[in-house]
C-alpha positions as a printed NumPy array, in Angstrom:
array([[  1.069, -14.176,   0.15 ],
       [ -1.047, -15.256,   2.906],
       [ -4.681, -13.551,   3.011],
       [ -4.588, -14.069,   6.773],
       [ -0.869, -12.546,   7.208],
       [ -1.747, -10.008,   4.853],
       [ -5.056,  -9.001,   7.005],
       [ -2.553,  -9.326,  10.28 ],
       [ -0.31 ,  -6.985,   8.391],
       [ -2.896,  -4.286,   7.874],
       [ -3.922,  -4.242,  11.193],
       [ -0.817,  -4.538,  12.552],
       [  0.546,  -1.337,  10.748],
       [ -2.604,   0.837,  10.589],
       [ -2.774,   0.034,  14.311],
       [  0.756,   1.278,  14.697],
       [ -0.124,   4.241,  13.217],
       [ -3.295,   5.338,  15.126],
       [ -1.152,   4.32 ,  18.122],
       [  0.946,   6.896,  17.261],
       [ -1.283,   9.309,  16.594],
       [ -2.74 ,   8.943,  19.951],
       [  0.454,   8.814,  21.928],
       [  1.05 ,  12.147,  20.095],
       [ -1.752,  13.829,  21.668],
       [ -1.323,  12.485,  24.852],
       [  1.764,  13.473,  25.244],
       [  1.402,  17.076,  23.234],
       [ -1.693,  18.087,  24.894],
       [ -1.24 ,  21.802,  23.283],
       [ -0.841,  21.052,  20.27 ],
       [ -4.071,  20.891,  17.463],
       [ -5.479,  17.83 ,  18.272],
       [ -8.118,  18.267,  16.104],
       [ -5.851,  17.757,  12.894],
       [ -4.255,  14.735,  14.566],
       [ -8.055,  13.353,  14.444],
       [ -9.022,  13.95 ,  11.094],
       [ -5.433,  11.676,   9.91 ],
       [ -6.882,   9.159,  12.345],
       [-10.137,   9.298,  10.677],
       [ -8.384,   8.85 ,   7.262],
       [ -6.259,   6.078,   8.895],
       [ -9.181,   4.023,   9.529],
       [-10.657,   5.049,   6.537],
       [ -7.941,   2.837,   5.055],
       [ -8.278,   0.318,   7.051],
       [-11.431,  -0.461,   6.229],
       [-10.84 ,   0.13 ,   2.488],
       [ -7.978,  -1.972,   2.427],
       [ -9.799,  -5.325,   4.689],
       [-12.946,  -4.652,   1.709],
       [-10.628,  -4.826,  -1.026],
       [ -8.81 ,  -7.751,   0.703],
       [-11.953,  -9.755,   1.197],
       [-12.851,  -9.107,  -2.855],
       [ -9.997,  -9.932,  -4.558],
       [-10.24 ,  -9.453,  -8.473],
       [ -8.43 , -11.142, -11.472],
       [ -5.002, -12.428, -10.607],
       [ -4.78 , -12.942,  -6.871],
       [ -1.101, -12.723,  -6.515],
       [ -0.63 ,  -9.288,  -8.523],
       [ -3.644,  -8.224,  -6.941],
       [ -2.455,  -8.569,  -3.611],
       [  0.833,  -7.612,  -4.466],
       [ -0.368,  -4.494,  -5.786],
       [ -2.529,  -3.968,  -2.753],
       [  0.793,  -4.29 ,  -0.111],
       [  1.633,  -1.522,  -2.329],
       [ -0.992,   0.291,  -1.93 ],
       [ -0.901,   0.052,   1.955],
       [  2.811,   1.069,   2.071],
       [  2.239,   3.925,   0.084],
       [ -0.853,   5.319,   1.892],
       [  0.615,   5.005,   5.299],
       [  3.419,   6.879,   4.449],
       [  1.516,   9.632,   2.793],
       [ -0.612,   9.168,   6.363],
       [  3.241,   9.416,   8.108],
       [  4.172,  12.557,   6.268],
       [  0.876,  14.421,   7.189],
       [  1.389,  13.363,  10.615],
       [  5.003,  14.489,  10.344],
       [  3.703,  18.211,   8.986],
       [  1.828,  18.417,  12.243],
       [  3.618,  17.615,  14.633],
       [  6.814,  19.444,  13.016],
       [  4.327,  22.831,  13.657]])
């Protein structure tokens, strides 16, 4: 994997996510908007967790940024799923 594409990727789908977030509350004025900003808070959060641990990659660089992909995946979901609990209320 690329480091650039993989950088592109995390701000691509982070992005996505806060995008989200923020259309939510536009859209759902009523709702608690204050829970919507503490997930965005935790979505950049990992963003910036996730560009430090790109820029310092340790031992293997392939498993270690194949493990980090994971990482991301698994982390926006868990992100998706609070989101999901929020706006399901």
């Amino acid at each position: 994997m690329n480091l650039r594409v993989f950088k592109k990727d995390i701000e691509f789908f982070v992005g996505e996510f806060i995008d989200d977030c923020a259309l939510f509350v536009a859209l759902n004025p009523h709702k608690d908007a204050d829970e919507i900003s503490q997930i965005i808070d935790e979505a950049v959060d990992l963003y910036n967790d996730l560009k430090c641990k790109a820029n310092h990659p340790e031992g293997n660089k392939r498993a270690y940024y194949k493990a980090l992909t994971k990482e991301m995946f698994e982390k926006i979901d868990t992100l998706c799923e609070k989101l999901s609990a929020v706006v399901s209320k």
